[in-house]
N, C-alpha and C positions, 0 to 999 in steps of 0.2 A: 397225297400222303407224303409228300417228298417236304412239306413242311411242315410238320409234324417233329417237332423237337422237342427238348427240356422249356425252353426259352417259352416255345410256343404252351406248352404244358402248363407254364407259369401263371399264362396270363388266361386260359380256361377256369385253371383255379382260381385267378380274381376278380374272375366276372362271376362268377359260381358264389363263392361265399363271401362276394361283396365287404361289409364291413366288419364280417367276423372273419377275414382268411389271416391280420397279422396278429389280432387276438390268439387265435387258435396256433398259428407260428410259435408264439413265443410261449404258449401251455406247451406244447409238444417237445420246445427245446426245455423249458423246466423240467420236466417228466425224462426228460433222456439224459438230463444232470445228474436227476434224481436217483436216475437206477444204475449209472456207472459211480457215482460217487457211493451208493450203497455199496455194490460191489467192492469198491477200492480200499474201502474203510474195514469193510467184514475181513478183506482179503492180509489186511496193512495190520492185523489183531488177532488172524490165524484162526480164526472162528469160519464158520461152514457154511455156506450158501442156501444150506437144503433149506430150514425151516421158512425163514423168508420167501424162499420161491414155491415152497407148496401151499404156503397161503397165498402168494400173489397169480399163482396159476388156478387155486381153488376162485377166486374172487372174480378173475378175469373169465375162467368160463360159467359162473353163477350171470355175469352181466352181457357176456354174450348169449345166452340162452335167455334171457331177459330182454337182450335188446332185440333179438332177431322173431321174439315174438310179440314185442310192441312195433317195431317199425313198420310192419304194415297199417297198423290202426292211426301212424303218426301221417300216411294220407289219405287215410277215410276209405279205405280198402280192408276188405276183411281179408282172411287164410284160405277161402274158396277161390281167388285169384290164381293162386300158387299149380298151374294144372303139368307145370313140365320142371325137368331138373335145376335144369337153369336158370329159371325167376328165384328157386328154392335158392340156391349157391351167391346169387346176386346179395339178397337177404344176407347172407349168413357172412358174407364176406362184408356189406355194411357196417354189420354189428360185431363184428369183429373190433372194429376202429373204436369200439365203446369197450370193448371185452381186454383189446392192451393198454387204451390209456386207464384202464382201473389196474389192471393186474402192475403197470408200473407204478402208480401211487401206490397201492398195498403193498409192494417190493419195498419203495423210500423208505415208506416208515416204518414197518416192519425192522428190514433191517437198520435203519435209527435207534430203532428202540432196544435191538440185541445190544446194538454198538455202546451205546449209554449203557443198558445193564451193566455192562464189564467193569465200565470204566469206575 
């Protein structure tokens, strides 16, 4: 366990998602452009964050509840696997990873599209 770092952590993830890890890199850094520059612009225009993020929290937990009940069938395992808390939590923390990169898309544009209204 004593080598068990970031460095070390890096290179799990490159063997893991092989040639989609710096595709997926650089969606993650657009997505996180995306939702601080929404922010910045709502914030730079004196307009209110809510609407944007209650549709982008509505959207992100419609695709996590979506994804946490496809990702079992995604490896040919049904929902009768599931017999303890923790396989459940596994799951749900998965789909998670599907439930923010939506909920930050639907943030971007959302707030884009307030930002343009105004203007």
């Amino acid at each position: 366990m004593n080598d068990f770092n970031p460095v070390s952590l890096f290179h799990i993830m490159w063997q893991v998602l092989s040639g989609w890890f710096w595709p997926l890199v650089i969606i993650t850094l657009v997505l996180i452009y995306g939702v601080f520059s929404g922010f910045k612009g709502l914030r730079r225009r004196g307009l209110r964050a809510g609407p944007p993020l209650f549709w982008a929290l509505v959207a992100g937990l419609l695709a996590t509840v979506v994804a946490t009940w496809l990702l079992p069938y995604s490896t040919h395992a049904d929902l009768s696997i599931f017999r303890s808390l923790i396989d459940f939590l596994a799951v749900v923390l998965l789909a998670l990873v599907c439930g923010l990169g939506v909920f930050a898309l639907v943030f971007s544009i959302v707030a884009r599209k307030r930002i343009r209204r105004i203007n």
